[in-house]
PyMOL commands that place a pseudoatom at each C-alpha (Angstrom):
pseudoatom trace, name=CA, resn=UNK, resi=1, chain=A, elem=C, hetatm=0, pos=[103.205, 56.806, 27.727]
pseudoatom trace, name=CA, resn=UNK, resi=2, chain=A, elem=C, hetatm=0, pos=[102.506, 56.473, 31.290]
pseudoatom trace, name=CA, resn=UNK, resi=3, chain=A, elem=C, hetatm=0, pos=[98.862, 56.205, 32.943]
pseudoatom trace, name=CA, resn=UNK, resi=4, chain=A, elem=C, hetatm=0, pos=[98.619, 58.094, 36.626]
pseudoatom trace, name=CA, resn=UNK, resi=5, chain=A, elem=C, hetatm=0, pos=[98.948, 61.618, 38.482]
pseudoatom trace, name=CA, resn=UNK, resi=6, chain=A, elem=C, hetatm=0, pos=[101.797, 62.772, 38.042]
pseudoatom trace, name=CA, resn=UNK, resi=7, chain=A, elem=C, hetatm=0, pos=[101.203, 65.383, 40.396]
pseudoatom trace, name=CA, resn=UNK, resi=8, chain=A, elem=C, hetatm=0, pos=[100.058, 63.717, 42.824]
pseudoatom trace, name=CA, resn=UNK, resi=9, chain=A, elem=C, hetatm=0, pos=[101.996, 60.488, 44.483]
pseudoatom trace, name=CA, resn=UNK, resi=10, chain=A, elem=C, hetatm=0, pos=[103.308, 59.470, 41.472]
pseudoatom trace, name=CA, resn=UNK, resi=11, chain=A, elem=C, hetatm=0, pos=[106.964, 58.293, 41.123]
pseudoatom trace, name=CA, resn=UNK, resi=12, chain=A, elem=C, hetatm=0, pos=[107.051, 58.454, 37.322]
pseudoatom trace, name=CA, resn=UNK, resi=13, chain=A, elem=C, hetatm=0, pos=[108.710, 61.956, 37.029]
pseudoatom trace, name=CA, resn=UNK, resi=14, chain=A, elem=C, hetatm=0, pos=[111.024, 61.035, 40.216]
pseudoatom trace, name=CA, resn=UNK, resi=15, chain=A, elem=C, hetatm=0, pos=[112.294, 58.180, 38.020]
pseudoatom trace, name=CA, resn=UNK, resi=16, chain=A, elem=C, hetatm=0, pos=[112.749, 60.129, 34.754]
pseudoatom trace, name=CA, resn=UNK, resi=17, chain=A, elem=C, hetatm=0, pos=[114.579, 62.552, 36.138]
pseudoatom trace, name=CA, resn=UNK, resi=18, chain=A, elem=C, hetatm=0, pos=[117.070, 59.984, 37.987]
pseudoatom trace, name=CA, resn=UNK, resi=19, chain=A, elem=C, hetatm=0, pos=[117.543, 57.834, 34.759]
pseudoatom trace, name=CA, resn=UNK, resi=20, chain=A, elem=C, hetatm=0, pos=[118.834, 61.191, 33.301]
pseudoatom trace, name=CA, resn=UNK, resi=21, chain=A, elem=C, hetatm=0, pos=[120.829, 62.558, 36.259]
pseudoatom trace, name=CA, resn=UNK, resi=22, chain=A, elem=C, hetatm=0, pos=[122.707, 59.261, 35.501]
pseudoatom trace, name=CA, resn=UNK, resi=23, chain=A, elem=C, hetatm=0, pos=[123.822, 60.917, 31.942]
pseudoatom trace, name=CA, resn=UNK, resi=24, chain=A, elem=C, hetatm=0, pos=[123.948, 57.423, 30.581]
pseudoatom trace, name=CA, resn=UNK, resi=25, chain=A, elem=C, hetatm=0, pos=[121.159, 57.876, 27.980]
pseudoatom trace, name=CA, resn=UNK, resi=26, chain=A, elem=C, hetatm=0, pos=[119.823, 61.472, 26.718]
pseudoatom trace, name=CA, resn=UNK, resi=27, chain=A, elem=C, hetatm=0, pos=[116.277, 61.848, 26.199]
pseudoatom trace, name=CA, resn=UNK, resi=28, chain=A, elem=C, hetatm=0, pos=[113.556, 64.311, 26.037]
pseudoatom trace, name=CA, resn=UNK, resi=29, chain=A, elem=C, hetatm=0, pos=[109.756, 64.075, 27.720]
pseudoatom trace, name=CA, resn=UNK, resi=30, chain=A, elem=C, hetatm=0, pos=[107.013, 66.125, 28.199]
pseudoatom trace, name=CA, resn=UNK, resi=31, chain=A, elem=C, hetatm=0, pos=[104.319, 65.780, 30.903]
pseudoatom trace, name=CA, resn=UNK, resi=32, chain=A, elem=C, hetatm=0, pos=[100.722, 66.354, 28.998]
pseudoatom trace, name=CA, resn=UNK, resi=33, chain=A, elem=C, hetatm=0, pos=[97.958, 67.906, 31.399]
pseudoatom trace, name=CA, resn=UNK, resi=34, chain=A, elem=C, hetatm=0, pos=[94.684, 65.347, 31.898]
pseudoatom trace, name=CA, resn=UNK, resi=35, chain=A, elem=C, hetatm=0, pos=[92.065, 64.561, 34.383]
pseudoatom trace, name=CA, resn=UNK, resi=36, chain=A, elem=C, hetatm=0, pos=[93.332, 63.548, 37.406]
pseudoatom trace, name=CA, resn=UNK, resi=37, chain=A, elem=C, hetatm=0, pos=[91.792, 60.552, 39.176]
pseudoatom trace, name=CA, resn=UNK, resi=38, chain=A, elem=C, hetatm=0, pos=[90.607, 63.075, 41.867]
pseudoatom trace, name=CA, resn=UNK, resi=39, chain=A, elem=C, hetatm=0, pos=[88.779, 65.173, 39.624]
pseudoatom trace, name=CA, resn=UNK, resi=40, chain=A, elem=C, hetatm=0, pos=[87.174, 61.751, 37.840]
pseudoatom trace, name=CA, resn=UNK, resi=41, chain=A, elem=C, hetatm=0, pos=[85.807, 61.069, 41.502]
pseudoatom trace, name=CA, resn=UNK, resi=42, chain=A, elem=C, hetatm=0, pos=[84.369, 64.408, 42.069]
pseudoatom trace, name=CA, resn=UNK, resi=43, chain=A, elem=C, hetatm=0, pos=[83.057, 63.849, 38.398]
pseudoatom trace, name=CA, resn=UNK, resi=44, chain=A, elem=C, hetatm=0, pos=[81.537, 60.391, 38.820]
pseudoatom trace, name=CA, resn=UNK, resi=45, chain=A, elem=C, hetatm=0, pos=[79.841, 61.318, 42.348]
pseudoatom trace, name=CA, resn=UNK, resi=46, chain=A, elem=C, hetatm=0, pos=[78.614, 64.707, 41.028]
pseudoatom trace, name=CA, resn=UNK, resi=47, chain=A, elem=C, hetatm=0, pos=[80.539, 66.352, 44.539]
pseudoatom trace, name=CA, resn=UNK, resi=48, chain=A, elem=C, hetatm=0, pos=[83.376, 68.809, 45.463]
pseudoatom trace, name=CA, resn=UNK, resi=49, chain=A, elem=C, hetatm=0, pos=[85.715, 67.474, 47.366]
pseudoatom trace, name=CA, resn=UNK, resi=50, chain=A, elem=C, hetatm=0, pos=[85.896, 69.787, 49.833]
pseudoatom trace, name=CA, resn=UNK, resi=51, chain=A, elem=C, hetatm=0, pos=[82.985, 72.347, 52.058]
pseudoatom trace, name=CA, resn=UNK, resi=52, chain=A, elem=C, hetatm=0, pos=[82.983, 76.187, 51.691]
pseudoatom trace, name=CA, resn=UNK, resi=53, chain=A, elem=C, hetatm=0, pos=[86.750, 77.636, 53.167]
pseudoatom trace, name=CA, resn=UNK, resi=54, chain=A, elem=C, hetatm=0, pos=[87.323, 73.927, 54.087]
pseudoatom trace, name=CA, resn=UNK, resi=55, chain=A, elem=C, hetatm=0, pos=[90.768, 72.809, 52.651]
pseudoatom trace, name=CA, resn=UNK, resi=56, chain=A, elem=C, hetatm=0, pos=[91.310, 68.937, 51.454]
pseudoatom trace, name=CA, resn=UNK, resi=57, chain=A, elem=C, hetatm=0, pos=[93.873, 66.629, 53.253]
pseudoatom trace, name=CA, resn=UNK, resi=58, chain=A, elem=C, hetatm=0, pos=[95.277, 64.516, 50.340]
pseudoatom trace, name=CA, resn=UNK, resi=59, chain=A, elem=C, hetatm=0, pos=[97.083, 61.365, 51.711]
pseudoatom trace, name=CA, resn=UNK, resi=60, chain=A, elem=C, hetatm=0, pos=[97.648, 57.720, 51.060]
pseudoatom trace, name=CA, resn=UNK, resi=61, chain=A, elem=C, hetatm=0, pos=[96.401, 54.853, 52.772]
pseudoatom trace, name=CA, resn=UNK, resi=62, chain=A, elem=C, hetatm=0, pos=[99.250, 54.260, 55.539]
pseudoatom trace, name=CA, resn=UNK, resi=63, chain=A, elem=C, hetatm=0, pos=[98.736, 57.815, 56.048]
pseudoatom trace, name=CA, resn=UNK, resi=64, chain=A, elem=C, hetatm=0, pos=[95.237, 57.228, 57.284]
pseudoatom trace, name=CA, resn=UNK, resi=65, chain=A, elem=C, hetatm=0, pos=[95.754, 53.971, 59.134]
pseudoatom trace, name=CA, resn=UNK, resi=66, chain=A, elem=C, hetatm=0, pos=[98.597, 55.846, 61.320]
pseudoatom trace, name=CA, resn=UNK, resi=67, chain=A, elem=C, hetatm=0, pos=[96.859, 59.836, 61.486]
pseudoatom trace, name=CA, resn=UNK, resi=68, chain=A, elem=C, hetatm=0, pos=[93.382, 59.241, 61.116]
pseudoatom trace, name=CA, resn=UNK, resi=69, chain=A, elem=C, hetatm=0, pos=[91.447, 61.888, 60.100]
pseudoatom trace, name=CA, resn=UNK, resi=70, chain=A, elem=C, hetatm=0, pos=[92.052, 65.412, 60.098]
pseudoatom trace, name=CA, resn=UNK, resi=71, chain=A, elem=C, hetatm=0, pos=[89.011, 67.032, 61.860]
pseudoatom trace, name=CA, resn=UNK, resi=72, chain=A, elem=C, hetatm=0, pos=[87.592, 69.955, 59.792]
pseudoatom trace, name=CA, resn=UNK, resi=73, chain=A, elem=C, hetatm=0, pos=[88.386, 68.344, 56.614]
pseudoatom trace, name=CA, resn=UNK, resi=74, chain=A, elem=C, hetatm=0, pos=[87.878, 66.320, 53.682]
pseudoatom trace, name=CA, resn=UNK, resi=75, chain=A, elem=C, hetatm=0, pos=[90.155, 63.541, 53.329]
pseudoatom trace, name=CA, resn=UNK, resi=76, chain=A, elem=C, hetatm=0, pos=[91.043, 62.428, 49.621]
pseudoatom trace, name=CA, resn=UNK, resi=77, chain=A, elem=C, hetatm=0, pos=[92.377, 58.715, 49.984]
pseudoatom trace, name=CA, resn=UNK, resi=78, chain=A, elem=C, hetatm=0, pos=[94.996, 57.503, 46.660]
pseudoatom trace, name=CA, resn=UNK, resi=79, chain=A, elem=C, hetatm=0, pos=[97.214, 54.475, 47.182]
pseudoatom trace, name=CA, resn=UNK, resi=80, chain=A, elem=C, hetatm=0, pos=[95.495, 52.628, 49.537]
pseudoatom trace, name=CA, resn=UNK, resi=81, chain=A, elem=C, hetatm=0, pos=[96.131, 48.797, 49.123]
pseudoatom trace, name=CA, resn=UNK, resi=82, chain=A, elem=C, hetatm=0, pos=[95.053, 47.424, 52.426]
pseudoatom trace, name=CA, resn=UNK, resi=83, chain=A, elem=C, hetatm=0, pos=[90.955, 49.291, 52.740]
pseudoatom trace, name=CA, resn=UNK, resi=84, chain=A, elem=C, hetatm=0, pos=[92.270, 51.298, 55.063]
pseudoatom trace, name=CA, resn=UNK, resi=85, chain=A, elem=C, hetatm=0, pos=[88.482, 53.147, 55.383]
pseudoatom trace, name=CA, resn=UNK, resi=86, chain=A, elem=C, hetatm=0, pos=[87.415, 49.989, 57.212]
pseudoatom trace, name=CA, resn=UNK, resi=87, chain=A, elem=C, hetatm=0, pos=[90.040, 51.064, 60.616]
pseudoatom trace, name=CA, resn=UNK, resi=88, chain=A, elem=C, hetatm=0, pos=[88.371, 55.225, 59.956]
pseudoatom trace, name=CA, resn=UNK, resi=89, chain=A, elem=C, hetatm=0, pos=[86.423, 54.982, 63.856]
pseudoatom trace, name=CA, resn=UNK, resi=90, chain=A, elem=C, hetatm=0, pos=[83.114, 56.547, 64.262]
pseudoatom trace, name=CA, resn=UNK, resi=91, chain=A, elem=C, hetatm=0, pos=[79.932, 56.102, 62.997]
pseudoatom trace, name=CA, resn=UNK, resi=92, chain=A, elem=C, hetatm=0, pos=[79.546, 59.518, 61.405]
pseudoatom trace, name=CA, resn=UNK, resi=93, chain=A, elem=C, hetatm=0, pos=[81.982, 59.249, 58.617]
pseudoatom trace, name=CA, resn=UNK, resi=94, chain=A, elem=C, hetatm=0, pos=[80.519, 59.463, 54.359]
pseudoatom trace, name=CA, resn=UNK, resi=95, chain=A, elem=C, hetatm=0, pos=[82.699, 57.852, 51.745]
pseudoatom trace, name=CA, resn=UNK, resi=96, chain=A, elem=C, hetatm=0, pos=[82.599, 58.449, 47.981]
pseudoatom trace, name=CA, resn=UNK, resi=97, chain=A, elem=C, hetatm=0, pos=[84.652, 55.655, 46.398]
pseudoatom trace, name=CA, resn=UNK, resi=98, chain=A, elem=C, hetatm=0, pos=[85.759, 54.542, 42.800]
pseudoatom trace, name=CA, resn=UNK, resi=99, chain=A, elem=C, hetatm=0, pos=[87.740, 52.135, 40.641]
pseudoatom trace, name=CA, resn=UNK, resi=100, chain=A, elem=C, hetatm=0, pos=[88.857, 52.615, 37.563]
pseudoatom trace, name=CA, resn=UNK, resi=101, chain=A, elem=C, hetatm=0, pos=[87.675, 56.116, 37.329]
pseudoatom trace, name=CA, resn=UNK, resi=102, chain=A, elem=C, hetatm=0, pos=[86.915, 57.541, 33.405]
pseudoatom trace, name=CA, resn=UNK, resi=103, chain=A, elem=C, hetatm=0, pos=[86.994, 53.867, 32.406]
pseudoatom trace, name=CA, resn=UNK, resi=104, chain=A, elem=C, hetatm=0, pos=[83.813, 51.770, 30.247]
pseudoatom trace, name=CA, resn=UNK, resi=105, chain=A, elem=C, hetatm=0, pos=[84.222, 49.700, 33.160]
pseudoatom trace, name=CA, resn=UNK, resi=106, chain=A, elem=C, hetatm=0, pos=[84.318, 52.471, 36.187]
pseudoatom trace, name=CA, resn=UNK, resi=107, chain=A, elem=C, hetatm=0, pos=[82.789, 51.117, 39.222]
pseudoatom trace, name=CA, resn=UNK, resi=108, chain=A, elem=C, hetatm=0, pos=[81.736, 53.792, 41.813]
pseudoatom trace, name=CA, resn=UNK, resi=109, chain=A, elem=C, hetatm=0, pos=[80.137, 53.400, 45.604]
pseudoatom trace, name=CA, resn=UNK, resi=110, chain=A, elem=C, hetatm=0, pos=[79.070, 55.975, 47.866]
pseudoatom trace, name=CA, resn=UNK, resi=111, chain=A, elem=C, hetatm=0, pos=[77.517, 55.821, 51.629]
pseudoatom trace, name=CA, resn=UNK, resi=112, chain=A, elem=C, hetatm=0, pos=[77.417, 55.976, 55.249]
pseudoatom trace, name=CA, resn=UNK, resi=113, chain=A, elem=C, hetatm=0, pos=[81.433, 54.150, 55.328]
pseudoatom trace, name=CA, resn=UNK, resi=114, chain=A, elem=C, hetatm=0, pos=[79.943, 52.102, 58.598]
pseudoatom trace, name=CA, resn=UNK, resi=115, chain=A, elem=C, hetatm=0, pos=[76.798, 50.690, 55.790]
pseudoatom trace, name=CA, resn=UNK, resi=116, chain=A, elem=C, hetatm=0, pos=[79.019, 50.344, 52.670]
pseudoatom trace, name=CA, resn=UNK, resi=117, chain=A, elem=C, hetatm=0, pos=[82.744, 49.702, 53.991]
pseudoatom trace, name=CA, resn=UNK, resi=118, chain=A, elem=C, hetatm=0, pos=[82.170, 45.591, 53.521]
pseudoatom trace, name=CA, resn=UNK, resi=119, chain=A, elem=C, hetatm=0, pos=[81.099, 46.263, 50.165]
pseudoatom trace, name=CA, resn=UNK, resi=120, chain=A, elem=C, hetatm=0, pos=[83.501, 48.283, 48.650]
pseudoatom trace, name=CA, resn=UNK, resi=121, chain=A, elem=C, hetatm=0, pos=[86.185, 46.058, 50.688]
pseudoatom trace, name=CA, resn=UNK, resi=122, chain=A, elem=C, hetatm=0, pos=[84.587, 42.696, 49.193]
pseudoatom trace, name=CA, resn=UNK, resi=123, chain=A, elem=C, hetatm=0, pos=[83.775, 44.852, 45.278]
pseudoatom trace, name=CA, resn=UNK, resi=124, chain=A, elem=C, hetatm=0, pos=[87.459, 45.431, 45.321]
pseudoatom trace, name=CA, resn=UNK, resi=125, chain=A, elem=C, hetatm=0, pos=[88.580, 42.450, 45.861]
pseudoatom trace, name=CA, resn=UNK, resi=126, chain=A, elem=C, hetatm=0, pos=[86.495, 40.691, 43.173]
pseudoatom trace, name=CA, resn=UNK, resi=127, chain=A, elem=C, hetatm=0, pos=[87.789, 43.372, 40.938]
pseudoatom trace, name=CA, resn=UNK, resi=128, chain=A, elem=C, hetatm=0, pos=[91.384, 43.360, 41.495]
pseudoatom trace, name=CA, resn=UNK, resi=129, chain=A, elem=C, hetatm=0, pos=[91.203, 39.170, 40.962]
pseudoatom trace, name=CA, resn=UNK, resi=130, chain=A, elem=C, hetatm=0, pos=[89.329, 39.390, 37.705]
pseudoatom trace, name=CA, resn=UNK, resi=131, chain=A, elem=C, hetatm=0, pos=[91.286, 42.048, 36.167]
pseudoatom trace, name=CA, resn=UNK, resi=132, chain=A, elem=C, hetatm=0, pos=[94.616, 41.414, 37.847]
pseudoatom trace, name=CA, resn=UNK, resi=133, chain=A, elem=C, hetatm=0, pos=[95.234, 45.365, 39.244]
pseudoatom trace, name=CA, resn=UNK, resi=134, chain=A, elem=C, hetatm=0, pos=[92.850, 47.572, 40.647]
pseudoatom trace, name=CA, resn=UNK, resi=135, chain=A, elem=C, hetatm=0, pos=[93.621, 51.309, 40.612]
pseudoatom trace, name=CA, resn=UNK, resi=136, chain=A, elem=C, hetatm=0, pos=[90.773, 53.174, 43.245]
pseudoatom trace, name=CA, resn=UNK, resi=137, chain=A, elem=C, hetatm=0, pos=[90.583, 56.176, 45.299]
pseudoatom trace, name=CA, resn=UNK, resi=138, chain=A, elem=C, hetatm=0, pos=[87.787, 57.577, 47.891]
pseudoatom trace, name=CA, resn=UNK, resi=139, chain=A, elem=C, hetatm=0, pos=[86.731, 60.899, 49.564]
pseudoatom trace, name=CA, resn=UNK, resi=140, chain=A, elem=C, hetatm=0, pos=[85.826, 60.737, 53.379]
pseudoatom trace, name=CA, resn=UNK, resi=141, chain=A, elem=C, hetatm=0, pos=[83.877, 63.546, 55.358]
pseudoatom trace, name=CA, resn=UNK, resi=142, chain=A, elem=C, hetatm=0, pos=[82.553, 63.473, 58.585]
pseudoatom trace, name=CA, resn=UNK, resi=143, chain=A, elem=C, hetatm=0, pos=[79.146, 63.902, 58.752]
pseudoatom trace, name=CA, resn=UNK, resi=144, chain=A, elem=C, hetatm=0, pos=[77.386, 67.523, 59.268]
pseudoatom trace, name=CA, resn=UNK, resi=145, chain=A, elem=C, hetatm=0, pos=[78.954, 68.922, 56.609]
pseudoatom trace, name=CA, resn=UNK, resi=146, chain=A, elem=C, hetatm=0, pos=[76.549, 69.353, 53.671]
pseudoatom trace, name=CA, resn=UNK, resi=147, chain=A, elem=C, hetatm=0, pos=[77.027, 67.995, 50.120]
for i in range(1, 147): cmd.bond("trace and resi %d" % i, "trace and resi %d" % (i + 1))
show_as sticks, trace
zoom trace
């Protein structure tokens, strides 16, 4: 059993299917459906991810830090070890953030990024030293589009 998105930059399958390719060891797996970490966000923030006939930019965190943001969009954020949000320019910019999404202990910050960047930055710190890992993802949306 694996925790993660498969579907979405996870290298679980990627490795499966190379362990067999190697036809050293014969063995059979199945990938079961579940909630996806995006769809916990949208669930813990109550939002959809993306505006009317607006599509969603899914990247990672080096992604961001060298493209920025993709004007017209909504930007979901997954693997993103460095707070990449906190080099985002502009003052105009909304982020819905959470750790440990679907979890007893899900944590879950939303707000201006320019007012709440330090705390999520300093929040996920503290978590990922208590607990030893930290798995987290955010939504960013520049402002003027409606929730």
């Amino acid at each position: 059993l694996v925790w993660g998105d498969p579907s979405l930059y996870d290298s679980t399958l990627r490795i499966v299917e190379r362990v067999l390719e190697r036809e050293r060891i014969q063995f059979e797996y199945e990938v079961i459906p579940g909630v996806t970490s995006a769809q916990a966000l949208a669930a813990a923030h109550r939002i959809v991810l993306h505006e009317i006939g607006e599509p969603l930019h899914i990247t990672t965190g080096r992604r961001l830090r060298e493209e920025g943001l993709v004007p017209g969009q909504s930007t979901l954020v997954m693997l993103d070890g460095e707070c990449s949000f906190t080099q985002v320019p502009g003052d105009d910019v909304y982020i819905w953030w959470g750790a440990y999404l679907g979890m007893p202990d899900e944590v879950i910050v939303e707000g201006p990024l320019r007012v709440v960047e330090g705390r999520i930055a300093r929040r996920r710190a503290a978590l990922r030293e208590a607990k030893g890992w930290i798995m987290d993802i955010y939504l960013l949306r520049q402002a003027g589009a409606a929730r």
